[in-house]
C-alpha positions in Angstrom: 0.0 0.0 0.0 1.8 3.5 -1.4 1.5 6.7 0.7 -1.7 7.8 -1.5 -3.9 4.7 -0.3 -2.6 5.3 3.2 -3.6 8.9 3.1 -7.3 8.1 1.3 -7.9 5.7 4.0 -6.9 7.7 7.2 -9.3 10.3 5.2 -12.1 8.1 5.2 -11.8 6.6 8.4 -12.0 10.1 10.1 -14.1 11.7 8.3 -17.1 8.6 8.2 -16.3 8.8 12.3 -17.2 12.5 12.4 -20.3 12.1 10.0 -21.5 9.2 12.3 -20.8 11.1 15.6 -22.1 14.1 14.0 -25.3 12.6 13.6 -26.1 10.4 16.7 -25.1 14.2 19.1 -28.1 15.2 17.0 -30.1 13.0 17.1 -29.6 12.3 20.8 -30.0 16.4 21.1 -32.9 16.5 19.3 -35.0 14.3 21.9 -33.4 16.0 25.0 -33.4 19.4 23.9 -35.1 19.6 20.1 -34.5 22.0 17.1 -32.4 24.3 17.1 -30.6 23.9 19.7 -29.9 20.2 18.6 -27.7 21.9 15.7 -25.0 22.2 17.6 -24.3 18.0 17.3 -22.6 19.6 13.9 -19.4 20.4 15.9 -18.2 16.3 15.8 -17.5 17.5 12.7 -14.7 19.1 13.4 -13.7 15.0 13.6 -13.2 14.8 9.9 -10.4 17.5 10.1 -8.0 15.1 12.0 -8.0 13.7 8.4 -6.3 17.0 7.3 -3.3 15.5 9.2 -2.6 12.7 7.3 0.3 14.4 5.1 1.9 14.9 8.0 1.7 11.5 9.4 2.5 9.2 6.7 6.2 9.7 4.8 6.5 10.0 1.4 7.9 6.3 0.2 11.5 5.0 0.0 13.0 5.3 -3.3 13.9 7.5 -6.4 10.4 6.9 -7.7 7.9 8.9 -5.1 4.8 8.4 -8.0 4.6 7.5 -11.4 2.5 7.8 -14.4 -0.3 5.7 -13.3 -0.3 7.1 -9.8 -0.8 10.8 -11.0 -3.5 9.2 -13.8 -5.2 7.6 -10.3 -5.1 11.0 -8.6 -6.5 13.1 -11.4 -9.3 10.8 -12.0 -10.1 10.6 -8.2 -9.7 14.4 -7.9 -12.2 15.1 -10.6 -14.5 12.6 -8.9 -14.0 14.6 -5.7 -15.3 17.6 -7.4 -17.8 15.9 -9.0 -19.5 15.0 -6.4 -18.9 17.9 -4.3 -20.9 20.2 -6.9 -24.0 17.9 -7.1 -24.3 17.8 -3.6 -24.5 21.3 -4.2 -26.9 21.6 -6.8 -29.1 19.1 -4.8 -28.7 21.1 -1.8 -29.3 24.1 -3.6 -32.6 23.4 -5.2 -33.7 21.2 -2.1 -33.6 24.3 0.1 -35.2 26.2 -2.9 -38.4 23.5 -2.9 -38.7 23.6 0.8 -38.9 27.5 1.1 -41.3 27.7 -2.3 -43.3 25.0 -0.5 -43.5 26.8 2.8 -44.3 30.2 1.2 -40.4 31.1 2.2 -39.1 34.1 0.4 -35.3 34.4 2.2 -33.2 32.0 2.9 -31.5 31.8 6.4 -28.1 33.0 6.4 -27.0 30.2 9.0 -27.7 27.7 6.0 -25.2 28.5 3.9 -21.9 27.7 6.1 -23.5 24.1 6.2 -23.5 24.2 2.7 -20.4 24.5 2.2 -19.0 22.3 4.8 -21.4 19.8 3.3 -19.8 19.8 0.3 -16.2 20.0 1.4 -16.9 16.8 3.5 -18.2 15.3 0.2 -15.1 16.3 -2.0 -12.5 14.9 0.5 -14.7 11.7 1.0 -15.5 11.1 -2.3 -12.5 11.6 -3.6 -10.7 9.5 -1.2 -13.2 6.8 -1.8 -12.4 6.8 -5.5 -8.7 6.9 -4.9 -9.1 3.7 -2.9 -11.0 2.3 -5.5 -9.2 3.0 -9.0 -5.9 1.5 -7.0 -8.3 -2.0 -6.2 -9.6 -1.7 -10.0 -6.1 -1.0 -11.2 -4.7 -4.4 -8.5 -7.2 -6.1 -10.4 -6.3 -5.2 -13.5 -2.9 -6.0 -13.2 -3.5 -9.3 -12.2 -5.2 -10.1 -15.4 -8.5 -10.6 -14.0 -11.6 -9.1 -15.4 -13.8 -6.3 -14.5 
């Protein structure tokens, strides 16, 4: 395992733990103290940024060769996947919020909506494209091992 599949999995191992602790604080808020005080189960969050740290944590590899062709092929592909998915999550969010307040007779938007927006999609980008880094290195093991896909 190179020093990109270490770093996708320390990513996705922190950031699912502050998704999953992120949502049972609210939900356990929720029934104590309800909406919108139960909002502030949001700060596990802050979790996923241990995966920020991984750079720091894992070496780069032994060797003259740090990456090669296929490895930078691997991260382009799983950075564009990343961003992929960060901008529908977006656009879904986006017109989701737009339904609800048209449905509710809404004209404005809260302005305490829009930071979660865009920590929404962040979380998606890293965890997406980690995901996709992990898996393009299995397809490409695979691969290489002349199975089929």
């Amino acid at each position: 395992m190179n020093r990109t599949q270490k770093m996708a999995w320390w990513i996705v191992v922190w950031t699912g733990a502050g998704i999953i602790a992120a949502g049972i604080a609210v939900l356990i808020l929720y029934f104590t103290v309800g909406f919108p005080k139960a909002w502030a189960g949001l700060s596990f969050l802050g979790i996923g940024g241990f995966g920020g740290l991984a750079p720091y944590i894992f070496r780069k590899d032994p060797g003259p060769v740090q990456v090669d062709e296929r490895d930078r092929a691997i991260q382009l592909k799983a950075a564009r996947a990343g961003f992929a998915m960060s901008y529908l999550v977006f656009g879904l969010l986006a017109m989701g919020i737009w339904m609800y307040c048209r449905w509710r007779d809404m004209s404005a938007v809260s302005i305490e909506v829009l930071p979660m927006i865009w920590i929404l999609g962040v979380f998606t980008m890293f965890l997406s494209q980690s995901l996709a880094t992990l898996i393009l290195y299995g397809k490409d093991k695979h691969t290489a091992e002349g199975e089929s896909l």
